[in-house]
TORKOL-4160 file (C-alpha; in steps of 0.2 Angstrom, whole numbers, padded with zeros to 4 digits, m for minus):
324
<pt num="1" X="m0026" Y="m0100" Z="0165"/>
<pt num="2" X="m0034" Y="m0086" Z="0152"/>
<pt num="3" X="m0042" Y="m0093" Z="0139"/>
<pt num="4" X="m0041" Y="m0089" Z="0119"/>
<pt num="5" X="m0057" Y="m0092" Z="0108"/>
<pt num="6" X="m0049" Y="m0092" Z="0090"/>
<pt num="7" X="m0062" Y="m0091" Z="0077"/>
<pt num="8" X="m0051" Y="m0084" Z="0059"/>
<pt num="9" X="m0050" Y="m0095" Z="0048"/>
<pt num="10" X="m0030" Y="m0091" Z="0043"/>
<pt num="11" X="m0024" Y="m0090" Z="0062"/>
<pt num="12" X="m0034" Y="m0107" Z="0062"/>
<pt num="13" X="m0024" Y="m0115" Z="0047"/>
<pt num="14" X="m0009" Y="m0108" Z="0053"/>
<pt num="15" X="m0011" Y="m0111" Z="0072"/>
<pt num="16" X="0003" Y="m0125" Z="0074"/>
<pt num="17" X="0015" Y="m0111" Z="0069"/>
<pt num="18" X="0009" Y="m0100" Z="0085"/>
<pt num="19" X="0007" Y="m0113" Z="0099"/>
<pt num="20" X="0022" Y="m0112" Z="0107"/>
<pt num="21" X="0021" Y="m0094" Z="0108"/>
<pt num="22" X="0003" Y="m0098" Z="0119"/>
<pt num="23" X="0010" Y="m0111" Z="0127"/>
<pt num="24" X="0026" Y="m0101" Z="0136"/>
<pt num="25" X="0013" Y="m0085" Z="0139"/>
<pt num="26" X="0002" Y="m0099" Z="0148"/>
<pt num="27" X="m0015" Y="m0095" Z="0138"/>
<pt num="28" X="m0025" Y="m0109" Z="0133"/>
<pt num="29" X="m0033" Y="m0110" Z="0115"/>
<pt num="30" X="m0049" Y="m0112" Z="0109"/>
<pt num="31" X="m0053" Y="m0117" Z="0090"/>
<pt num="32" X="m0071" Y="m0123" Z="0085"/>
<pt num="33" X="m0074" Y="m0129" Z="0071"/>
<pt num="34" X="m0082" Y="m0120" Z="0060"/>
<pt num="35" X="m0094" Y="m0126" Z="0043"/>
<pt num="36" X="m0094" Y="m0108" Z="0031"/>
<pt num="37" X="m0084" Y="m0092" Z="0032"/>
<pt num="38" X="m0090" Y="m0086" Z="0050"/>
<pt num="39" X="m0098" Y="m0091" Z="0065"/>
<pt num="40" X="m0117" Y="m0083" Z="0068"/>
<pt num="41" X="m0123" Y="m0075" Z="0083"/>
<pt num="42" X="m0130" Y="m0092" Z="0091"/>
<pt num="43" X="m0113" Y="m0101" Z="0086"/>
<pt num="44" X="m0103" Y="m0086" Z="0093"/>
<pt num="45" X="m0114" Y="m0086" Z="0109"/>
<pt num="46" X="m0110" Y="m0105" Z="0114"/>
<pt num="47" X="m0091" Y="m0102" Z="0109"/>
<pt num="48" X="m0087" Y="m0086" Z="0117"/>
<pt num="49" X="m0092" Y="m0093" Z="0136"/>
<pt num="50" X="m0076" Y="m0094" Z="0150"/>
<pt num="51" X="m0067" Y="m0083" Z="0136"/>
<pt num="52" X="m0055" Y="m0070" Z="0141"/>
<pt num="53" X="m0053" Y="m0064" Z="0124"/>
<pt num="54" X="m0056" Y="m0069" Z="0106"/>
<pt num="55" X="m0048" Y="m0065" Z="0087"/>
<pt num="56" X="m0063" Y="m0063" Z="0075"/>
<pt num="57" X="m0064" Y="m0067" Z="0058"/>
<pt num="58" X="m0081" Y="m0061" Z="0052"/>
<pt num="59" X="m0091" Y="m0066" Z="0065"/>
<pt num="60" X="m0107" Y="m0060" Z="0068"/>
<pt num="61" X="m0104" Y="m0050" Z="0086"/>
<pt num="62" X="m0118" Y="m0044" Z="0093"/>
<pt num="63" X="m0126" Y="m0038" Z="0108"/>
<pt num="64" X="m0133" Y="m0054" Z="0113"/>
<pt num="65" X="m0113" Y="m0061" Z="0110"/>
<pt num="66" X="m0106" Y="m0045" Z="0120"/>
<pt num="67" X="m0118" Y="m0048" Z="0134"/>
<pt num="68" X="m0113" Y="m0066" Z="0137"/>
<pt num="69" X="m0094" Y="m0065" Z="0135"/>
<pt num="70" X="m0095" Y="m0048" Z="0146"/>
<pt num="71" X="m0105" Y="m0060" Z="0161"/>
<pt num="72" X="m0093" Y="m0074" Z="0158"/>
<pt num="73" X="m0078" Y="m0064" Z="0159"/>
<pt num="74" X="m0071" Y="m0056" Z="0140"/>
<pt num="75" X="m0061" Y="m0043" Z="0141"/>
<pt num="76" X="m0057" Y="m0038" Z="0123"/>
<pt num="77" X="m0062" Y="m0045" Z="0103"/>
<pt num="78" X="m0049" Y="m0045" Z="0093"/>
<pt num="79" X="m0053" Y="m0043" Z="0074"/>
<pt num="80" X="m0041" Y="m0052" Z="0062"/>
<pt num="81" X="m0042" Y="m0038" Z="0050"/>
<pt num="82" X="m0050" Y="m0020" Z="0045"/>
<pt num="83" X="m0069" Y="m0023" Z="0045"/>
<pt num="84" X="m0077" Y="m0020" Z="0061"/>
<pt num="85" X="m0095" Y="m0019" Z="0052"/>
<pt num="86" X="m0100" Y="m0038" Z="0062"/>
<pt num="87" X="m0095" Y="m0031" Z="0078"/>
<pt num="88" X="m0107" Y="m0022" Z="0089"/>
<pt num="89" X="m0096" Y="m0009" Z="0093"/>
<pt num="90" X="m0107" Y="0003" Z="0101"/>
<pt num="91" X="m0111" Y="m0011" Z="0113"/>
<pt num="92" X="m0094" Y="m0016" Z="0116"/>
<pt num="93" X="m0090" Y="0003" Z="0121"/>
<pt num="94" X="m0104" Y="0002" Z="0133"/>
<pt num="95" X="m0101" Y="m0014" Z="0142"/>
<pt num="96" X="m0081" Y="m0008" Z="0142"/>
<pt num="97" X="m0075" Y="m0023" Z="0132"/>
<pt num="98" X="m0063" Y="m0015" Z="0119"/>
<pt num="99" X="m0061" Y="m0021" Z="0100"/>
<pt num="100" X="m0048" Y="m0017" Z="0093"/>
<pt num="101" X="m0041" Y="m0022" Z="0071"/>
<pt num="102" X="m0029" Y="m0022" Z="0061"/>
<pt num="103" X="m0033" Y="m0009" Z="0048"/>
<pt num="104" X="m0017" Y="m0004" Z="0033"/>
<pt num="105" X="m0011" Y="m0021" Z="0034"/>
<pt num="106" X="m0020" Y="m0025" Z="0018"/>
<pt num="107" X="m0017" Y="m0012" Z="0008"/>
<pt num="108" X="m0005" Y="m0019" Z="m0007"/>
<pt num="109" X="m0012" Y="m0038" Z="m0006"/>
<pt num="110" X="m0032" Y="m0031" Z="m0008"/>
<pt num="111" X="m0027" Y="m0018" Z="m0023"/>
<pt num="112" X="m0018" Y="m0031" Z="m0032"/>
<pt num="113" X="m0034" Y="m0040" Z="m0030"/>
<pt num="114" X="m0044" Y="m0025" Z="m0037"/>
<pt num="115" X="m0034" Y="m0023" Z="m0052"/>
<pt num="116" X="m0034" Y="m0042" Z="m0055"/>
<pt num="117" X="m0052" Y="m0043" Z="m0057"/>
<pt num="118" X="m0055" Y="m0027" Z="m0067"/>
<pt num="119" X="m0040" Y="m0034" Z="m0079"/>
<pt num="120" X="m0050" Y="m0048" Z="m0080"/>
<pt num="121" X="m0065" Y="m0041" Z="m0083"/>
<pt num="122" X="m0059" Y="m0030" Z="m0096"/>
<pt num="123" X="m0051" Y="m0042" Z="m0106"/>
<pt num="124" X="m0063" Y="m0058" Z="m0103"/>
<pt num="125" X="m0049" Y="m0068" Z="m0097"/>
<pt num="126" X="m0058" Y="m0080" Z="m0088"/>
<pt num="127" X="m0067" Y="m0084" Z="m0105"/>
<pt num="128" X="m0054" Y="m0087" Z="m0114"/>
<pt num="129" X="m0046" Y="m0099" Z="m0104"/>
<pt num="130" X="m0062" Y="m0108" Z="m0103"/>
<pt num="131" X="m0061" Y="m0110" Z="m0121"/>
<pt num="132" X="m0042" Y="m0114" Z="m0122"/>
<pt num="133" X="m0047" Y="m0130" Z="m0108"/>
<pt num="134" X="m0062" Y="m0137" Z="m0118"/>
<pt num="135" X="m0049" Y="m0136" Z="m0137"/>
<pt num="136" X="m0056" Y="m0119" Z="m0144"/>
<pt num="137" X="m0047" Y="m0106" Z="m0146"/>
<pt num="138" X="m0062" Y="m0089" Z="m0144"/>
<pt num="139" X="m0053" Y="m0070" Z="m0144"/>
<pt num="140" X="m0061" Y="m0056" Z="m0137"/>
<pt num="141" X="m0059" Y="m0037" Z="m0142"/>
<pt num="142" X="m0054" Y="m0029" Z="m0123"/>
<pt num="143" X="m0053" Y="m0013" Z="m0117"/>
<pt num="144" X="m0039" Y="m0001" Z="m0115"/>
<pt num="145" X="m0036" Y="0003" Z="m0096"/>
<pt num="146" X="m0024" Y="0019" Z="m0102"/>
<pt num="147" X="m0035" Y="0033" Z="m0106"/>
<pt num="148" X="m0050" Y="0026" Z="m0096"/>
<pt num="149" X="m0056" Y="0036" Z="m0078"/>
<pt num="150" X="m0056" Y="0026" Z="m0064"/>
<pt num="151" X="m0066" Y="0031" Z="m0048"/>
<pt num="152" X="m0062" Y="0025" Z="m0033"/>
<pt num="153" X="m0073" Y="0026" Z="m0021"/>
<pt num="154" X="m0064" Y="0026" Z="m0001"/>
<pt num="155" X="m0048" Y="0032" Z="m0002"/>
<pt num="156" X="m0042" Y="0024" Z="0012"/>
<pt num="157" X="m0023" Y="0013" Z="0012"/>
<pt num="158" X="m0033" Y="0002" Z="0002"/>
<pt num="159" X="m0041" Y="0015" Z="m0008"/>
<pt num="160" X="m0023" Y="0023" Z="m0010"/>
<pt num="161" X="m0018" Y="0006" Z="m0014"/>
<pt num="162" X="m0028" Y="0005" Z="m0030"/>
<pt num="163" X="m0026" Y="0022" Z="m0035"/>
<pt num="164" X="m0009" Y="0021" Z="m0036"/>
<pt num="165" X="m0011" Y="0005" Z="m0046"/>
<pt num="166" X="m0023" Y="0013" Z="m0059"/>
<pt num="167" X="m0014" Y="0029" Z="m0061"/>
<pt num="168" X="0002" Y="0016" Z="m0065"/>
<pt num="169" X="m0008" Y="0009" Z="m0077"/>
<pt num="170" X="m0012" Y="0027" Z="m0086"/>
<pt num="171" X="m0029" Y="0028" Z="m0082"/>
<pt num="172" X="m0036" Y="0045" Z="m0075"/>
<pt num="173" X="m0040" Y="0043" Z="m0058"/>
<pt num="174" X="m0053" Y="0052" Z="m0046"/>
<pt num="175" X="m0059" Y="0046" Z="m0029"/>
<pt num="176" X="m0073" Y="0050" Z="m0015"/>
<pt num="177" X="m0071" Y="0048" Z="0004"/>
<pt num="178" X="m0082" Y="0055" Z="0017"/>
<pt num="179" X="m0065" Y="0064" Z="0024"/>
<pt num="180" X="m0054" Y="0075" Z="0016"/>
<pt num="181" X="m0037" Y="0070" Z="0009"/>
<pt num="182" X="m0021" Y="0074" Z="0012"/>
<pt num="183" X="m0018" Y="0086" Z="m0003"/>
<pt num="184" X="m0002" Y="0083" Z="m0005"/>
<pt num="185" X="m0006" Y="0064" Z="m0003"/>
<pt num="186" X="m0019" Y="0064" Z="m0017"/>
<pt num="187" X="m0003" Y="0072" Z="m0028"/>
<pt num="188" X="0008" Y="0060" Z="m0026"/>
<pt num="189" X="m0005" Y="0048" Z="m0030"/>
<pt num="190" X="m0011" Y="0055" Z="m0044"/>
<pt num="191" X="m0027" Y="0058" Z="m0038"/>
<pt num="192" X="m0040" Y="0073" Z="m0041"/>
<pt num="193" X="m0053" Y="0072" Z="m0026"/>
<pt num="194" X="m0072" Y="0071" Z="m0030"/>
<pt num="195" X="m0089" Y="0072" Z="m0026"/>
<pt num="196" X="m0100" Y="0056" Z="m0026"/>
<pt num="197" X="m0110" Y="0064" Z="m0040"/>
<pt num="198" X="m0095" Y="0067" Z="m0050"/>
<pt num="199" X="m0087" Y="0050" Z="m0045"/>
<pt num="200" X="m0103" Y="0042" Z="m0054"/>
<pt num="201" X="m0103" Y="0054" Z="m0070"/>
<pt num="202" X="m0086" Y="0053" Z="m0075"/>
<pt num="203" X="m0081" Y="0036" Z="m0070"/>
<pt num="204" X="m0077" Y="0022" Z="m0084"/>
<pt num="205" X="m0073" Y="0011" Z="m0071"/>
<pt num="206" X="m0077" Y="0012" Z="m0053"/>
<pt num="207" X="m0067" Y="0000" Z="m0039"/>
<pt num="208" X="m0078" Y="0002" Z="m0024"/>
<pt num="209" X="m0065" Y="0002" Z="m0007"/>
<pt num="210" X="m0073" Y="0009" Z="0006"/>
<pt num="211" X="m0081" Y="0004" Z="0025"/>
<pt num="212" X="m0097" Y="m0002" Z="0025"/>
<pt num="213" X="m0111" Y="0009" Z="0037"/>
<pt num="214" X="m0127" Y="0010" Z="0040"/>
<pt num="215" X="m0125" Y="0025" Z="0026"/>
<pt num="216" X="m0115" Y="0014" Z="0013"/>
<pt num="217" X="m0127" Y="0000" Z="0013"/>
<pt num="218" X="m0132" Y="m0003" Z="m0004"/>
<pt num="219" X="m0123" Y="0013" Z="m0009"/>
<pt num="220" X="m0126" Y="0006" Z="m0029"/>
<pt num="221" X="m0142" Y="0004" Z="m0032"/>
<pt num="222" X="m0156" Y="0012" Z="m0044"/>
<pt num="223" X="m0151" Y="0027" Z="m0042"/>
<pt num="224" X="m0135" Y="0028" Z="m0042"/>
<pt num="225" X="m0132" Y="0014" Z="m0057"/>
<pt num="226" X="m0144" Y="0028" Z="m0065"/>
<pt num="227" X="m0129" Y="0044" Z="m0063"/>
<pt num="228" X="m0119" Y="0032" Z="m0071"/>
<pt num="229" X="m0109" Y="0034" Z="m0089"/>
<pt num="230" X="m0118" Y="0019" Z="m0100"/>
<pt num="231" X="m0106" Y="0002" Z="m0100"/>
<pt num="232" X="m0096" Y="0007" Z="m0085"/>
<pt num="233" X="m0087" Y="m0006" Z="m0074"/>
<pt num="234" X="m0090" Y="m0011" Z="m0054"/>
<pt num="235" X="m0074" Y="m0019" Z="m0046"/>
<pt num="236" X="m0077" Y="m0023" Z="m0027"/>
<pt num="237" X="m0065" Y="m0027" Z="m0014"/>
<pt num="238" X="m0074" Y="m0021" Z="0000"/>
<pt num="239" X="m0089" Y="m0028" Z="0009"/>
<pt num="240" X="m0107" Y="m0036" Z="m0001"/>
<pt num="241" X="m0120" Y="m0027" Z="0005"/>
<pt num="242" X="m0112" Y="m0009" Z="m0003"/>
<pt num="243" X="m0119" Y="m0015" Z="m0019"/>
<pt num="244" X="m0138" Y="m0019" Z="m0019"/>
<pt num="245" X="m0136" Y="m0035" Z="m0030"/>
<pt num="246" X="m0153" Y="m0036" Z="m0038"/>
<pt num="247" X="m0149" Y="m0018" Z="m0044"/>
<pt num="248" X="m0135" Y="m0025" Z="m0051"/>
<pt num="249" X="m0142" Y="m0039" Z="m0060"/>
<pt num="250" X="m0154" Y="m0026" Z="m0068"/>
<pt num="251" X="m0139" Y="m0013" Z="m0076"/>
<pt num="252" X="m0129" Y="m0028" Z="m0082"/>
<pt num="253" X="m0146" Y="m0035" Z="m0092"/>
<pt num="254" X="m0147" Y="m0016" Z="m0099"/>
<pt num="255" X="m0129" Y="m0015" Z="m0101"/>
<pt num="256" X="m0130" Y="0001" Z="m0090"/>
<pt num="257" X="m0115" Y="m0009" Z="m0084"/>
<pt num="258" X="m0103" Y="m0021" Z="m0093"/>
<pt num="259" X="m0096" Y="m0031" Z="m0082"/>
<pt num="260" X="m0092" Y="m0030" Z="m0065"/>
<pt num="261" X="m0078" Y="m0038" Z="m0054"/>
<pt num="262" X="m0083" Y="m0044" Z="m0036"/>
<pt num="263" X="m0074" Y="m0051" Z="m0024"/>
<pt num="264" X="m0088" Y="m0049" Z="m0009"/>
<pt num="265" X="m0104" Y="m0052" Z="m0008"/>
<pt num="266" X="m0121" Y="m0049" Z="0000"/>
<pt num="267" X="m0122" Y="m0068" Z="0006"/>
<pt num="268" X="m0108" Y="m0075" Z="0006"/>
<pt num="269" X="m0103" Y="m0089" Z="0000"/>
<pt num="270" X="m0115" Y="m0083" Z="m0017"/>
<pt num="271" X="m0128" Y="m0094" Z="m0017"/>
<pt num="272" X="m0129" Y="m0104" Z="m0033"/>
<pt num="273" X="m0148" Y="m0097" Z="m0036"/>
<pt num="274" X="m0141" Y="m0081" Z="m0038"/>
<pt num="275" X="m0144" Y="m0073" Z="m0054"/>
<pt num="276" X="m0127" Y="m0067" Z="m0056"/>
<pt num="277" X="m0121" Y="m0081" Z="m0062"/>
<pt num="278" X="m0130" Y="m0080" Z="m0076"/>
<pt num="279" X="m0119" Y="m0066" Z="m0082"/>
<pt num="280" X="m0101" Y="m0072" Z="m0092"/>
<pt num="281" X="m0097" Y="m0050" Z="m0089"/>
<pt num="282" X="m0096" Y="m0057" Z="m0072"/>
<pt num="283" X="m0081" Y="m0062" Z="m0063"/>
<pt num="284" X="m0078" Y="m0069" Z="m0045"/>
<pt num="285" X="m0068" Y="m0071" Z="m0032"/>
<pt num="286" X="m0071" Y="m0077" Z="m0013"/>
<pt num="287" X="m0068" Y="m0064" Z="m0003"/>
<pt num="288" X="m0051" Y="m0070" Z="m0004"/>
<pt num="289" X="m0042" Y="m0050" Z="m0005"/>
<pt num="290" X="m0033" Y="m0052" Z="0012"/>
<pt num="291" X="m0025" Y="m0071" Z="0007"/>
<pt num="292" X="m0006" Y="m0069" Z="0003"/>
<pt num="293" X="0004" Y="m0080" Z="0009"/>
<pt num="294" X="0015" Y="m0064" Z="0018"/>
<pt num="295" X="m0001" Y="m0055" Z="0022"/>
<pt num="296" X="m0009" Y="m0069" Z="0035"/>
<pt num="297" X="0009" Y="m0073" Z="0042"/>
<pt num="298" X="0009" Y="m0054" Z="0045"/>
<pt num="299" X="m0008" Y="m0052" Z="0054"/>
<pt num="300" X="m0008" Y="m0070" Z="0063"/>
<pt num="301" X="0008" Y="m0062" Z="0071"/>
<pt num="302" X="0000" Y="m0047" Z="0073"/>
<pt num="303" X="m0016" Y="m0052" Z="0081"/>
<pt num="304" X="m0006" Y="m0065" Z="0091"/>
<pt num="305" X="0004" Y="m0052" Z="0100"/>
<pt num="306" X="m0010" Y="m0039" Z="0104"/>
<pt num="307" X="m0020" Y="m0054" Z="0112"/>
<pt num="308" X="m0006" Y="m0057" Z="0123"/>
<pt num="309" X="m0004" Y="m0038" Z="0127"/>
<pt num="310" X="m0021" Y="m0035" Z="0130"/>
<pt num="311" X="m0022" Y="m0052" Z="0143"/>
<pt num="312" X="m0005" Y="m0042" Z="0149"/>
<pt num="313" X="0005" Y="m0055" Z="0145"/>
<pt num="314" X="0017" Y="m0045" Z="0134"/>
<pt num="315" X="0023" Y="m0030" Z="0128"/>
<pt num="316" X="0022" Y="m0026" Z="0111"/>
<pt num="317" X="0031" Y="m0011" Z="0100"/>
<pt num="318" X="0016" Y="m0005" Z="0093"/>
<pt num="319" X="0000" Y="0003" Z="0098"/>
<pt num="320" X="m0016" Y="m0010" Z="0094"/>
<pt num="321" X="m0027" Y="0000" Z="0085"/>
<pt num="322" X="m0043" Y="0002" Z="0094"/>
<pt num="323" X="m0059" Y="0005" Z="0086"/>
<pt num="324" X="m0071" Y="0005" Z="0103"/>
């Protein structure tokens, strides 16, 4: 009988609602229990021996997890999602275990996300309803989002996703991807595409959505906080370690930046010694972009079915994406 190693949390919550569907295909499941967001590399080590296949969270997959699933029998990782940046995937390609994700199924819940926090930010919600909870009753002078440029930095489907959103909202919007888009795609968005440069100089507010890479890591830092207009806004959806944190910490003391929007983190969960808490400009969320209700129904589902396909246990009417 194959065996399943099930490590997402939100196929895990919801795994009583896909047994039967393992059960008929005759595929056992595995689901460890897991203390924090993800499993590390030891934890991932023990679970993923005597696995034929496993679906990811954020896992840290690395060689050292390749290697041993490889001798004990994997033959694909599955990631519950778009970000492949825990995956070793250049190892994967070489010991011939593909990985394959489920990238545009996020694109509306995580911009909905990114323009929640910058709304947020922007108006200091979450300030007012602190004092409204503890009997006062404080206002705070906002900002206008129409009329403001928004840069938008990846303009991929979720990338497109908040660039339609700002462009609702009036604001003037320019993005930067590594690729070149689709110009007739950037005008129905509304978009003008940009140089990084440019992104940084003209921006009022910039919603960071793009993959994280050995090039992206800390992609705002110093430098880049430095080409920056003076009491700009950071909203990002995307991965942690784009943002050098400590860099951050240091605009928002200067006010080079107002107030910033995160929803990911370079540790994760924030550690409470962080120094970001100490800023009320500040608002959080837990890297949480993906967690609709609709959206984890449609990727349990999702990654259900190219488990089974990939064990060949079922066809399936769509093509599993796959990224090594």
């Amino acid at each position: 009988m194959p065996k399943a190693l099930v490590t997402c949390h939100h196929l895990q919550r919801f795994f009583e609602d896909f047994r039967p569907a393992y059960e008929a295909a005759g595929v056992e499941p595995i689901l460890p229990k897991i203390a924090g967001q993800q499993l590390d590399a030891a934890g991932m080590r023990a679970a993923i021996a005597g696995v034929d296949a496993v679906i990811a969270g954020d896992d840290e997959i690395d060689a050292s997890v390749l290697e041993a699933g490889k001798a004990a029998g994997l033959k694909a990782v599955i990631k519950w999602g778009i970000g492949t940046d825990s995956i070793d995937k250049a190892k994967a390609a070489e010991l011939g275990i593909p990985v394959y994700n489920t990238p545009g199924t996020f694109a509306n819940e995580v911009a909905d996300l990114a323009l929640s926090l910058l709304l947020n930010v922007l108006r200091e919600t979450h300030l007012m309803h602190s004092s409204v909870k503890q009997g006062g009753w404080h206002k705070v002078p906002g900002r206008t989002l129409a009329g403001m440029t928004a840069g938008v930095i990846g303009l991929g489907s979720i990338g497109q996703g908040i660039a339609r959103r700002t462009s609702a909202f009036g604001m003037n919007t320019i993005g930067y991807d590594v690729r070149k888009i689709d110009a007739k795609a950037l005008a129905d968005l509304g978009v003008t595409q940009v140089d990084l440069d440019t992104l940084f100089a003209q921006s009022d507010v910039i919603l960071v959505a793009c993959e994280l890479t050995p090039e992206s890591r800390h992609l705002l830092r110093d430098e880049t906080f430095a080409k920056m207009k003076d009491g700009g806004y950071i909203v990002n959806v995307s991965r942690g370690p784009l943002i050098d944190e400590a860099a951050l910490c240091r605009a928002l003391e200067s006010g080079k930046v107002a107030g910033a929007g995160l929803d990911v983190f370079e540790t994760e969960p924030l550690p409470k010694e962080s120094p970001l808490h100490a800023f009320d400009s500040v608002v959080f969320s837990t890297h949480n972009g993906s967690n609709t209700i609709e959206a984890v129904a449609r990727v349990n589902a999702m990654t259900t079915d190219i488990l089974l396909h990939v064990l060949g246990l079922k066809a399936i009417d769509f093509t599993p994406n796959r990224v090594a």
